[in-house]
C-alpha positions, 0 to 999 in steps of 0.5 A: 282772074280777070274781074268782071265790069260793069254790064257784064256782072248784070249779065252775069248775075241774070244768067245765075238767077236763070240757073238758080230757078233751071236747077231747082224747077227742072232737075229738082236739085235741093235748094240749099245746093243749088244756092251755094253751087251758084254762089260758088259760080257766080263768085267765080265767074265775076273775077272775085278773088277765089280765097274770098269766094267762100269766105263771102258765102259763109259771112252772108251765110252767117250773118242772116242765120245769125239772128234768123236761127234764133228767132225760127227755133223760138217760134217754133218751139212756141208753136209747138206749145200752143198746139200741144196745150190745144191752145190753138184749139180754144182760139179757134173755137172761142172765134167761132163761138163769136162770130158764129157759123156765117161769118167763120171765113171773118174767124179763120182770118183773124185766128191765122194773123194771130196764129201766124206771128211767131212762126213760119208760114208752114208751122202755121199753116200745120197748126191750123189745119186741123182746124179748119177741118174741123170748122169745115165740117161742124159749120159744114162749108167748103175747105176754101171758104174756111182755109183761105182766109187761114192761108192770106192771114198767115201769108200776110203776116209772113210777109210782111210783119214782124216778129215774122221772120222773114220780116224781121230780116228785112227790119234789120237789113233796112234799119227800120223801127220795129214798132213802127214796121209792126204798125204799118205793117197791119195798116198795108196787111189786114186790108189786103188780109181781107181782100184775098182772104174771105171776099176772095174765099165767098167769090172763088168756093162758089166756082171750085169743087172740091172732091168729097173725100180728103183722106187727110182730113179724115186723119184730123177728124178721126183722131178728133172723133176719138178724143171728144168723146173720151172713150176710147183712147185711155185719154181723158178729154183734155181741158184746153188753155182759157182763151185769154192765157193763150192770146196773152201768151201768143202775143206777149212777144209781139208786145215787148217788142212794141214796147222795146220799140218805143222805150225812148218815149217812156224813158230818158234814153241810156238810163237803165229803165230804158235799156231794160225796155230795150233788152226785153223788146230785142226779138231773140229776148222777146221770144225767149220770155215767151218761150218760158212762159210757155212752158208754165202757161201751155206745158206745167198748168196743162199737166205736162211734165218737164220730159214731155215739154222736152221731147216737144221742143226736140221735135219740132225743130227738125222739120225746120232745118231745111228752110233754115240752111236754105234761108241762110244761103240766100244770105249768102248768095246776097252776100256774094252779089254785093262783095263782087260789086253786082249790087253796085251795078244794079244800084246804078241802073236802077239809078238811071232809070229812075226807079223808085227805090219801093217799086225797086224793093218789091221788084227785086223780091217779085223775081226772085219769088217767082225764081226760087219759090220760097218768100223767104229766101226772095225777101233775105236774098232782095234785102241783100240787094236792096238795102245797100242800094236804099240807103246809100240813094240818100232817096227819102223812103221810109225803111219801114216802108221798103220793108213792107215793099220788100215782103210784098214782092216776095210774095206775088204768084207762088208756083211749082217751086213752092212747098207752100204750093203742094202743102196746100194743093195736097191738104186741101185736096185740089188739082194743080190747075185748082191750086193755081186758080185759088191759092196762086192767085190769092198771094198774087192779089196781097203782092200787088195790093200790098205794094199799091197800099205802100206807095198811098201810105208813102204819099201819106207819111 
């Protein structure tokens, strides 16, 4: 077959996208399928050598599950332990006791940011409703006062930092710094945190009604109801984890990697304390040292025996396989961007035009955000365009800082096409048109202020 040349692959990558969002908005194919089909497609269309098609999907396939396989079971399997413990539990009641009743929209924030470090923002977001249910109905305020913090915190921290997943990505695909992304990454973050999260929440619960009954609510109270009082469950009141066991065991991978990060600081780099440093602050190890402490801090001293911290394990990760193969074959659409030499079209053009290589970044995300709904997969699949345009530009831009840029564009304006979007339309019991008055416009003011504080920190740095 013919290969295709320069405008031409623009076109053609253009037209992908536009079926890309057709075939999963319209016709409601999965999006793991449509990503391959697509891919498939594109390879085709741009004159690739067939044999190489598929063998270009499967590397980039390969090479983002590689690492983001690893990172999302841990995460998950550390979720699931915290919330099990009732770890999650404590963090919320010991932040409500600190901050009191008027200032729990402050709370809810601060317990998401910390919640939301190790896993996907869906895992987090089913951690912590029950509490924010729960907190709604003790300090008897709106579910939006209380649950929109909870979302911008977790929204933030996928977004763009790491041990997140989708933010470790893009880490790797940049050659940024870990620690350094991390640090930058709560500079740009919890500013934008607070502004889409409580002054946003005190504006907009003012305006919007939300209907008395939540049937899902009642689920977590009910069950809640039955447990607190010991008496009718066979359960007794469970003791929950002390507040500082489950703080240093949420946030022991988040340190090792700090650490690992600034091993050369400490020690000369290639003895062994230095790769000793380094090997513990790998994320995959990171996690994993959690992961087992886990199991003594949140499964053996709680009481659990090693079936049941089996069983748990087991039965998180099938919820997570969906978004793993979809995230994976963004990997592979990227790929196949790159190996048909569309990513070397669009490098040029946004050359000629002049683009600064962080708008670039955050465009690229923004669009396929828009396109495919899933920040995720928006952030894998613009690392995968971006990055080989970012470093081979020679432009001076901090990789950390395209990170950031990155994570921002793939969070603006979440839609229809977002399971993120019906998870909190239908917990929250909102209309759609409500959704989009508060959680679409809540991600869309972290996108833009998150890319706004990016360009000021550039100017900085």
């Amino acid at each position: 077959m013919e290969s295709a040349h320069g405008s031409m692959l623009l076109v053609y990558a253009l037209i992908a996208i536009a079926l890309l969002i057709l075939m999963i908005t319209r016709f409601k194919i999965y999006p793991f399928l449509v990503l391959i089909i697509v891919s498939l497609l594109l390879g085709l269309v741009a004159g690739m050598p067939m044999q190489t098609i598929v063998k270009s999907f499967e590397t980039g396939n390969g090479n983002t599950l590689g690492h983001i396989a690893i990172v999302v079971g841990l995460g998950t399997m550390l979720g699931k332990m915290m919330a099990e413990s009732g770890g999650a539990e404590r963090v919320a009641t010991t932040l409500i006791n600190w901050f009191g009743e008027k200032h729990i929209h402050w709370a809810m924030m601060v317990v998401a940011i910390i919640v939301g470090l190790p896993v996907f923002f869906e895992v987090g977001f089913v951690l912590l409703i029950p509490i924010a249910f729960n907190v709604a109905k003790r300090t008897n305020k709106s579910l939006l006062l209380v649950g929109l913090p909870m979302v911008a915190g977790l929204s933030v921290v996928h977004g763009l930092i790491p041990p997140h997943p989708a933010a470790l990505l893009a880490v790797q695909a940049y050659h940024a710094d870990i620690g350094k992304t991390i640090a930058y990454g709560l500079i740009v973050g919890v500013p934008c945190a607070i502004v889409a999260g409580p002054l946003f929440a005190l504006l907009v619960s003012r305006h919007i009604q939300l209907p008395k009954e939540n049937a899902l609510a009642a689920q977590f109270l009910a069950h809640d109801a039955n447990n607190g009082n010991g008496a009718t469950a066979n359960t007794p009141k469970r003791e929950l984890p002390g507040f500082g066991i489950t703080l240093a065991t949420i946030l022991l991978p988040v340190v090792l990697m700090l650490v690992g990060s600034w091993a050369d600081l400490v020690f000369e780099p290639k003895t062994l304390p230095n790769d000793l440093l380094r090997f513990f602050g790998n994320t995959d190890v990171a996690l994993l040292t959690a992961v087992l402490v886990s199991f003594w801090t949140f499964g053996a001293s709680r009481g659990f025996n090693r079936e049941q911290i089996q069983k748990f394990c087991g039965e998180c990760l099938a919820p997570i396989a969906g978004i793993t193969l979809i995230v994976g074959a963004g990997g592979g659409f990227g790929r196949v961007l790159m190996d048909s030499g569309i990513s070397k079209e669009i490098t040029n053009v946004a050359t000629a035009i002049h683009l600064s290589p962080l708008m670039f970044g955050w465009l690229v995300a923004a669009m396929i955000r828009l396109a495919t709904g899933s920040a995720t997969v928006a952030m894998t699949t613009a690392c995968g365009i971006v990055a080989p345009i970012a470093l081979a530009g020679g432009v001076q831009v901090k990789p950390e800082l395209m990170v950031l840029a990155t994570g921002s564009g793939s969070l603006i304006f979440s839609h229809v096409n977002d399971g993120g979007f019906w998870l909190i339309k239908e917990y929250f019991g909102m209309t759609v048109g409500q959704t989009f008055k508060t959680w679409s416009l809540l991600e869309t003011i972290i996108s833009l202020m998150g890319l706004g504080l990016t360009f000021a920190l550039a100017a900085v740095l």
